[in-house]
C-alpha positions in Angstrom: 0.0 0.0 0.0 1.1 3.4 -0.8 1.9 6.0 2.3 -1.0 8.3 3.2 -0.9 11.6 1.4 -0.5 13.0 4.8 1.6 12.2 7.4 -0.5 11.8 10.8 1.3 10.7 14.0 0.2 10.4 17.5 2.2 11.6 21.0 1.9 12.2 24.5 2.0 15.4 25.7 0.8 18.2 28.4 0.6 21.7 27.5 3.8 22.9 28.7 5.7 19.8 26.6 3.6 21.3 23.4 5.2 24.8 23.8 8.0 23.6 23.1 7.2 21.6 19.8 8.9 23.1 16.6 6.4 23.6 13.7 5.2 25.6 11.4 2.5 26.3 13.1 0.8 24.9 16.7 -2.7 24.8 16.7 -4.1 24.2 20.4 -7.7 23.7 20.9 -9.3 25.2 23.6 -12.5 25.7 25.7 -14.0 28.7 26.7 -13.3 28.1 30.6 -9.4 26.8 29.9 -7.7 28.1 33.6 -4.0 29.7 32.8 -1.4 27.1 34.2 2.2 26.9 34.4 2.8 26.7 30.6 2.7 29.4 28.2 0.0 28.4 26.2 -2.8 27.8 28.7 -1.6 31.7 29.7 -2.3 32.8 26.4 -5.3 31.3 25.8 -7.1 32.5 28.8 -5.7 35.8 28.1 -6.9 36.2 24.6 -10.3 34.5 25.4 -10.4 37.7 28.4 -9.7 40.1 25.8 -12.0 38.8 23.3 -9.3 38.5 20.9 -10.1 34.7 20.6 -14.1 34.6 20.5 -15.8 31.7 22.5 -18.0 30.8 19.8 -16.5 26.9 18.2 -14.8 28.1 15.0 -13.1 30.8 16.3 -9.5 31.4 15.8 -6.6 33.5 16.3 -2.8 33.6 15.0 0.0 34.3 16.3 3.4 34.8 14.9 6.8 33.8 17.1 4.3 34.3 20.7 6.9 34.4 23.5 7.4 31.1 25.1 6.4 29.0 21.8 8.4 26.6 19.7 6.3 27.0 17.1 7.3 29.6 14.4 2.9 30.7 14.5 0.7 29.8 17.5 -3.0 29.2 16.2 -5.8 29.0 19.0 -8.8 27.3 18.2 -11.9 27.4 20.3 -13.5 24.4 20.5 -15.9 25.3 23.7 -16.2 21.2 24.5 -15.1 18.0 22.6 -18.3 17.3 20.5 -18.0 16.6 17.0 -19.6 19.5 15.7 -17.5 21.9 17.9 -13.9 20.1 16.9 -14.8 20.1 13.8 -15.2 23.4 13.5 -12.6 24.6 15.4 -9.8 22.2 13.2 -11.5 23.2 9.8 -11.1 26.8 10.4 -7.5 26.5 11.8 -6.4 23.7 8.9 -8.0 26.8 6.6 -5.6 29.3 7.9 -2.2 27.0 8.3 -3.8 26.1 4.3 -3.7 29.8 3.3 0.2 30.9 4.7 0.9 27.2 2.8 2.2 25.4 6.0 3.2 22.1 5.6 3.9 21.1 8.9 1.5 21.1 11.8 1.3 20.1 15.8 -2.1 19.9 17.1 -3.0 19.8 21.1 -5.7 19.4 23.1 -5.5 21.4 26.4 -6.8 18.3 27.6 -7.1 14.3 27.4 -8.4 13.5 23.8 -12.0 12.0 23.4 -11.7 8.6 21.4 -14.1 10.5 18.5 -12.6 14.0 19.0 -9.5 11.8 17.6 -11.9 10.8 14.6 -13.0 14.3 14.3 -9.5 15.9 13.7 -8.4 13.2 11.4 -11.6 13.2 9.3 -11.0 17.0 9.5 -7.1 17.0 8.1 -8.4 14.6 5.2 -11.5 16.7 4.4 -10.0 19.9 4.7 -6.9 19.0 2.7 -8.6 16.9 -0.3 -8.1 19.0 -3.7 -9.1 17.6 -6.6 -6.6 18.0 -9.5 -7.3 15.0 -11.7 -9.0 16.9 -14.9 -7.5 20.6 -14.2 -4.1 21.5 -16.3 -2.6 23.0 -13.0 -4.3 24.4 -10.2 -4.6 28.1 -10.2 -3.2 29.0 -7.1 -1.8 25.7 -6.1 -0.9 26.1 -1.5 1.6 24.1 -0.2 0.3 20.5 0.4 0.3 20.0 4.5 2.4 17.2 4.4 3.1 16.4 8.3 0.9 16.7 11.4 1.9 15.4 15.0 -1.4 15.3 17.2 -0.4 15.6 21.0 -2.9 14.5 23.8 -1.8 13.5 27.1 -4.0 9.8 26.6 -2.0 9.5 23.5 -1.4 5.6 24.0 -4.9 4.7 24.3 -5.4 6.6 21.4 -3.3 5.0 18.7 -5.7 2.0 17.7 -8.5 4.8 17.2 -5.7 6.6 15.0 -4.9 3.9 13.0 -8.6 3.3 12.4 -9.3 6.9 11.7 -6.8 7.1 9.1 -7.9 4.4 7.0 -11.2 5.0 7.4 -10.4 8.6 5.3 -8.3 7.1 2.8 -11.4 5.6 2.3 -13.6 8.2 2.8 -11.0 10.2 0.3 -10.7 7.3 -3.0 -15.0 7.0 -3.0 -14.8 11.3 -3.1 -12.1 11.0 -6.2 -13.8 8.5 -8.1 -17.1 10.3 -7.6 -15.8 13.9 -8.5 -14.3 12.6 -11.8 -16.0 13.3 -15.1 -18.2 10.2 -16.5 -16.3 9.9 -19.6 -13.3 9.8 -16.8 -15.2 7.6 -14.3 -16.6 4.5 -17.1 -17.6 1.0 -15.8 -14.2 0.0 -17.8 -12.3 2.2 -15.5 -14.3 2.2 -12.5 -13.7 -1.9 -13.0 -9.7 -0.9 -13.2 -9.3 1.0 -9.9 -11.6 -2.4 -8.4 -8.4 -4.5 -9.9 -5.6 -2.3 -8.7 -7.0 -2.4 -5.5 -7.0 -6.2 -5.4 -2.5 -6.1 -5.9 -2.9 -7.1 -2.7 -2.2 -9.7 -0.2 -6.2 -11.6 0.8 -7.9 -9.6 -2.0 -9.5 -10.8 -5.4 -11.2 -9.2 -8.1 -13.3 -10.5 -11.2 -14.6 -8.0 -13.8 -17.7 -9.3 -16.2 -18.4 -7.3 -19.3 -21.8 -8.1 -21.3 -21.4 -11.0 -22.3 -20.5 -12.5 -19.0 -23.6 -10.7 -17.9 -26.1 -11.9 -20.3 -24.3 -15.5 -20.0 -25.5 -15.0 -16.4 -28.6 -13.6 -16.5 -29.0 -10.4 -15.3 -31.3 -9.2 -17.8 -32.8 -6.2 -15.2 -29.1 -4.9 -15.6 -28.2 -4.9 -19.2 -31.4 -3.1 -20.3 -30.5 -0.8 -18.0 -26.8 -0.9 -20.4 -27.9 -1.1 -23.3 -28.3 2.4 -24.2 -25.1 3.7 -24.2 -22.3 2.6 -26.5 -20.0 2.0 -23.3 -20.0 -1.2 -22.5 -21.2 -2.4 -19.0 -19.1 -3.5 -16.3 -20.3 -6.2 -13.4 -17.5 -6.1 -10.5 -17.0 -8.9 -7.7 -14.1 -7.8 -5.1 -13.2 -10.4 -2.4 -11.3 -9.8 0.8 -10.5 -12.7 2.5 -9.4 -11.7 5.8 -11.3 -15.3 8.1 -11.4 -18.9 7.5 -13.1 -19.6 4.1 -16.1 -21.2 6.6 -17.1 -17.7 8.0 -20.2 -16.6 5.6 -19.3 -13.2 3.8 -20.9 -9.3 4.6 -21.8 -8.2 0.5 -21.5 -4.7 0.2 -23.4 -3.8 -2.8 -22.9 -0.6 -4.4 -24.5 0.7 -7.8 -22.5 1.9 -10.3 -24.4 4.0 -12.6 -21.4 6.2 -14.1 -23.7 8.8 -15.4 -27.9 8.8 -15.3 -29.6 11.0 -17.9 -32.6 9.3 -16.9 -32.8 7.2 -20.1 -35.9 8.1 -22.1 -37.6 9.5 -19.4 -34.8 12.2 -19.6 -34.3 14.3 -16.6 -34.3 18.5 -16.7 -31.4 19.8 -17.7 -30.4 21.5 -15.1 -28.2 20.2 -12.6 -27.5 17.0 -14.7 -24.1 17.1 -14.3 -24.2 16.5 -11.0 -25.6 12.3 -12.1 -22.1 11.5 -12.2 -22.4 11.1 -8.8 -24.7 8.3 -9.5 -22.4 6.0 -9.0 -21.5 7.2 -5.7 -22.6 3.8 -4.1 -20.0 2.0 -6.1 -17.6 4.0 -5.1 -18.2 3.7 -1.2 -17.6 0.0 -1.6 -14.2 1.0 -3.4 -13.8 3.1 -0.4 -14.5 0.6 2.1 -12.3 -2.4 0.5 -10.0 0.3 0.8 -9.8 0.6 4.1 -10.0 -2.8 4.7 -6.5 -3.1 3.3 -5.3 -0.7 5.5 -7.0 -2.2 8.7 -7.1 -6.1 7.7 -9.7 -7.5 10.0 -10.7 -10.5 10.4 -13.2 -11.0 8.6 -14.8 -12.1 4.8 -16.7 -9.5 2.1 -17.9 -9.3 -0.8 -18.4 -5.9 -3.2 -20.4 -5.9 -5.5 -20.9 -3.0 -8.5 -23.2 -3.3 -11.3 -21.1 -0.6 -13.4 -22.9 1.2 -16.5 -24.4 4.3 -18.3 -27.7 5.1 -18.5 -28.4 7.2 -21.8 -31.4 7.3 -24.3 -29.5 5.8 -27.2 -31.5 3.7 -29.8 -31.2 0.5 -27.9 -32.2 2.3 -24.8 -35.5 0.4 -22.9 -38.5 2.2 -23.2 -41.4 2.6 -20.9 -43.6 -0.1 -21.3 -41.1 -2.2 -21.9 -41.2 -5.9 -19.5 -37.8 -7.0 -18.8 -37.3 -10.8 -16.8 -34.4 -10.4 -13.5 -31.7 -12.7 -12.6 -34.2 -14.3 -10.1 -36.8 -14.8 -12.8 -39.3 -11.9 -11.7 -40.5 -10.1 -14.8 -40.7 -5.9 -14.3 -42.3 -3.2 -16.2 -40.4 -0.1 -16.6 -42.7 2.6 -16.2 -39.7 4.8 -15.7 -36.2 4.5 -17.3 -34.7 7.1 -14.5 -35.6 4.5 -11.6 -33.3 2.8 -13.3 -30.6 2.1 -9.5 -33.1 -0.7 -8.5 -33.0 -2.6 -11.9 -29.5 -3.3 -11.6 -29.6 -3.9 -7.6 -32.2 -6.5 -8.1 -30.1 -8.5 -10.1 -26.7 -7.8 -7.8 -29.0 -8.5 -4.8 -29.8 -12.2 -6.6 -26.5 -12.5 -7.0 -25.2 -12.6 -4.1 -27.3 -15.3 -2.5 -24.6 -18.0 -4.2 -22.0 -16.4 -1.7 -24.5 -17.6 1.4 -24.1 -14.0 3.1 -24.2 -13.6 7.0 -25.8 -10.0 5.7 -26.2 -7.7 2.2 -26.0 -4.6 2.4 -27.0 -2.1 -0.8 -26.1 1.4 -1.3 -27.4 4.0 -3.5 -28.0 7.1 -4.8 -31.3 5.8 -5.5 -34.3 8.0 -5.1 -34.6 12.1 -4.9 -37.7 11.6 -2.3 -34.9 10.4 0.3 -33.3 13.7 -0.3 -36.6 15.6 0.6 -37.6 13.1 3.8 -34.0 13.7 5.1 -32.1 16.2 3.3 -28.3 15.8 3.8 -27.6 14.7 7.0 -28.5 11.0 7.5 -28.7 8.7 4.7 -32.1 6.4 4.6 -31.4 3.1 6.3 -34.2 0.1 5.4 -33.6 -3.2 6.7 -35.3 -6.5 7.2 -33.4 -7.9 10.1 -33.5 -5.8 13.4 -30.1 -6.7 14.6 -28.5 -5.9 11.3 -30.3 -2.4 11.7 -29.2 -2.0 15.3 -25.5 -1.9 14.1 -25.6 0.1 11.2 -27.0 2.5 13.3 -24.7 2.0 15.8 -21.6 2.6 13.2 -23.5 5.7 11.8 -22.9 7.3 15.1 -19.4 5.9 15.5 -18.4 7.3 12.3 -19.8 10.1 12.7 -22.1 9.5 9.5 -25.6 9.0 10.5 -28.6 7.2 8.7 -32.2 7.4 10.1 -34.7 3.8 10.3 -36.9 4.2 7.6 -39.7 2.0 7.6 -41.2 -1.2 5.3 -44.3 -1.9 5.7 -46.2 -4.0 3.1 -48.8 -1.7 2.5 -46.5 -0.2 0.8 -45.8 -2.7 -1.8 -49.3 -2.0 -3.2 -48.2 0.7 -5.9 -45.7 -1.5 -7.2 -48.6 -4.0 -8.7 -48.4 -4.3 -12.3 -50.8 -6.1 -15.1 -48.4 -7.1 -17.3 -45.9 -8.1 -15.5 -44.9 -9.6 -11.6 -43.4 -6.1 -10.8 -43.7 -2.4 -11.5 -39.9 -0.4 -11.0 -42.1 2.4 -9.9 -44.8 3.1 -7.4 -46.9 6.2 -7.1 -45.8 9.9 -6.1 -46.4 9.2 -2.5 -43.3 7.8 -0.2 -41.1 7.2 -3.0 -37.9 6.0 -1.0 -40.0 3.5 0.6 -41.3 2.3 -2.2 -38.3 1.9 -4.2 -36.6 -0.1 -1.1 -39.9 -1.9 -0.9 -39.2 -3.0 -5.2 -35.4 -4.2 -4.1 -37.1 -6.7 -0.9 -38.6 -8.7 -3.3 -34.9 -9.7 -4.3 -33.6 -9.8 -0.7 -35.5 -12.4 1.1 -33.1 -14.9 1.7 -30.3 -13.1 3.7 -30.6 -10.4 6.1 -30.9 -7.2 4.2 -29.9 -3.7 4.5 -30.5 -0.9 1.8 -29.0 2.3 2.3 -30.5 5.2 0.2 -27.5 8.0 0.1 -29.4 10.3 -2.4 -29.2 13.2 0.1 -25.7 12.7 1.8 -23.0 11.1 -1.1 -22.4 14.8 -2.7 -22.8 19.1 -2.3 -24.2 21.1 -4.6 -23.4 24.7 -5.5 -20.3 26.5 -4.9 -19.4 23.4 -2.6 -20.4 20.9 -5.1 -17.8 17.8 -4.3 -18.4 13.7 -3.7 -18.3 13.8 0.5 -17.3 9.8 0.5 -20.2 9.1 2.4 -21.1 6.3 3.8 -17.8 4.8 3.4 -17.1 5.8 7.4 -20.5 3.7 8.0 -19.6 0.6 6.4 -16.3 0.2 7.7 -17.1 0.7 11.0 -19.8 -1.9 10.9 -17.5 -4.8 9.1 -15.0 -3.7 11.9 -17.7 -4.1 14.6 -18.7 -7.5 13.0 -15.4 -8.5 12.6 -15.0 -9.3 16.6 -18.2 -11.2 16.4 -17.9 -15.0 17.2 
């Protein structure tokens, strides 16, 4: 594996053993009642917090160039007011924006007290967030800032800490590969090459990848998929990692991530505006990416299976039409009212392929339905599941990974829309609970494993001026294989 782009290391230290750390810049996070001690900084801080230099509000920060009794060549106080998420969040991004803008490459970061195990998480996640440019398509960045190349994080607990280091740092490599492969272009990001980056990534040691292009796929089967294909001239890609980290008698977790490289909607073409944010359609494929990922990095014990169903969905002349009845893997038939709810046609057949690995769990993940986005906006993904205990810990992991999902429910009644007369299976219910529905459609092919779906329409990208994959739920997914991993 290939170093992390930045350099993260852990020590033990108190406040007055930080003063004295060279840098280019020490940035010390502080609360609103931090008492002056013997140490310089702790003097400082309470000083500038008295004269309202440093504000108390989290987010608020101050420089300071060569202060008297600091090793550091700039002294950057961060108020963090307690050791919540939301509030180190803040007060790292804005100081990691400052040491960004005078081009620092080297940082020390304290706490003026013992380090939380997710205030750890928060800081790392924060470095890798903050610090993620993306270059891959631009002839040279405009204005490029140093790349911060080193940071030493000091916290007096720091040997407790390292595991939840290690852990946080793999965890954003992942986070960071599933942002890069959903920022790039579509005619950058194609099955072909989104099936490339699945086979680098399996150089090594307990991984394995197979790749099947179309003819594989019809050989196969997975009819629901390929109509889904077969209107664009780039040809579709079905992927199958394998980490084998447990005795080959452990049943597998299948991750299962759609792949749709770029979503015009098909024949029933979407509005213009905005589509060139549907490369991001394929931001559930590249989560699993994310998570196999960091499973190289962290190697637990354990066995998974990704799967992406990789493709295009364009309104060529081969493109399905609505109308059209099209027969699944499983043998179901479907009538496509809609070509743009096109993510559960090629999840139906992924989710019937993966009963032949007998699965201790499946879990999907998509950018499947816009009505998520309005029941949830961008804070928690969707979470639907059949098995309550499968539920309970990807729940769990959300809030350890500090990348929520919310229970969504699936009741039959539900199901009732999706009746069809010409065929088992409408891929389209009414207006009316849309995200339900559509996870309701992709039960049908999950009823022989316990089954997750996770509908990441709201959370897996930013629009505007922000506009950028965020990796989510890659941090959600790894934490739960890690979780399951110490499971008998």
């Amino acid at each position: 594996m290939k170093k992390p782009r930045v350099d993260i290391a852990l020590g033990s230290a108190d406040a007055a053993q930080l003063s004295r750390q060279g840098a280019d810049a020490l940035v010390f996070l502080v609360s609103k009642d931090i008492q002056p001690g013997a140490g310089a900084l702790s003097k400082l801080a309470r000083a500038a917090l008295d004269a309202g230099d440093l504000e108390t509000q989290p987010g608020s920060v101050l420089m300071m160039y060569r202060p008297p009794g600091i090793g550091a060549t700039r002294l950057i106080l961060a108020c963090i007011d307690d050791q919540s998420v939301a509030h180190v969040r803040a007060g790292i991004q804005a100081a990691i924006g400052l040491a960004r803008s005078r081009s620092l490459g080297r940082l020390a970061i304290g706490f003026a007290s013992d380090a939380s195990a997710h205030a750890l998480r928060t800081v790392v996640s924060a470095i890798f967030e903050r610090t993620y440019v993306y270059a891959a398509t631009k002839s040279a960045p405009e204005t490029p800032p140093k790349v911060l190349e080193k940071v030493w994080i000091a916290a007096r607990n720091a040997e407790a800490l390292k595991p939840v280091l290690d852990r946080a740092i793999a965890i954003a490599e992942g986070v960071e590969l599933a942002r890069h492969w959903g920022d790039l272009p579509a005619n950058h990001a194609t099955p072909a090459r989104l099936a490339e980056a699945a086979m680098a990534l399996a150089k090594v040691p307990r991984f394995k990848c197979e790749v099947l292009g179309p003819q594989d796929i019809g050989k196969e089967g997975m009819r629901a998929f390929m109509a889904v294909a077969q209107g664009s001239a780039e040809p579709a890609r079905f992927i199958v990692l394998r980490y084998e980290g447990a005795r080959k008698s452990r049943p597998p977790v299948v991750l299962i991530g759609k792949g749709i490289t770029f979503d015009s909607g098909g024949i029933s073409i979407k509005p213009s505006e905005g589509m060139d944010e549907m490369k991001y359609d394929m931001a559930g494929g590249a989560s699993v990416l994310g998570a196999f990922q960091s499973l190289a990095r962290l190697k637990p014990p354990i066995n998974v299976i990704g799967l992406i169903p990789a493709c295009e969905n364009l309104p060529g002349t081969s493109a399905m039409k609505p109308g059209d009845v099209v027969s699944s893997l499983n043998g179901q038939t479907i009538e496509i009212l809609n070509t743009d709810a096109e993510g559960r046609l090629v999840l139906c057949d992924a989710l019937t392929y993966a009963e032949r690995f007998r699965p201790a769990a499946v879990i999907d993940v998509a950018t499947l339905t816009g009505a998520c986005v309005v029941a949830l906006g961008s804070v928690r993904s969707g979470l639907f599941a059949t098995d309550e205990s499968l539920a309970s810990a990807l729940l769990a992991a959300g809030e350890a990974a500090q990348d929520p999902c919310w229970r969504m429910p699936l009741d039959d009644a539900y199901a009732e829309s999706l009746k069809s007369n010409f065929a088992d299976v409408a891929n389209l219910g009414g207006r009316g609970a849309g995200s339900v529905t559509a996870a309701k459609f992709l039960q049908r092919f999950a009823q022989k494993f316990p089954w997750a779906h996770l509908d990441i329409a709201g959370v897996a990208w930013n629009g505007g001026a922000a506009k950028g994959a965020t990796g989510r739920p890659v941090g959600l997914l790894v934490e739960y294989l890690l979780a399951t991993a110490q499971e008998p």
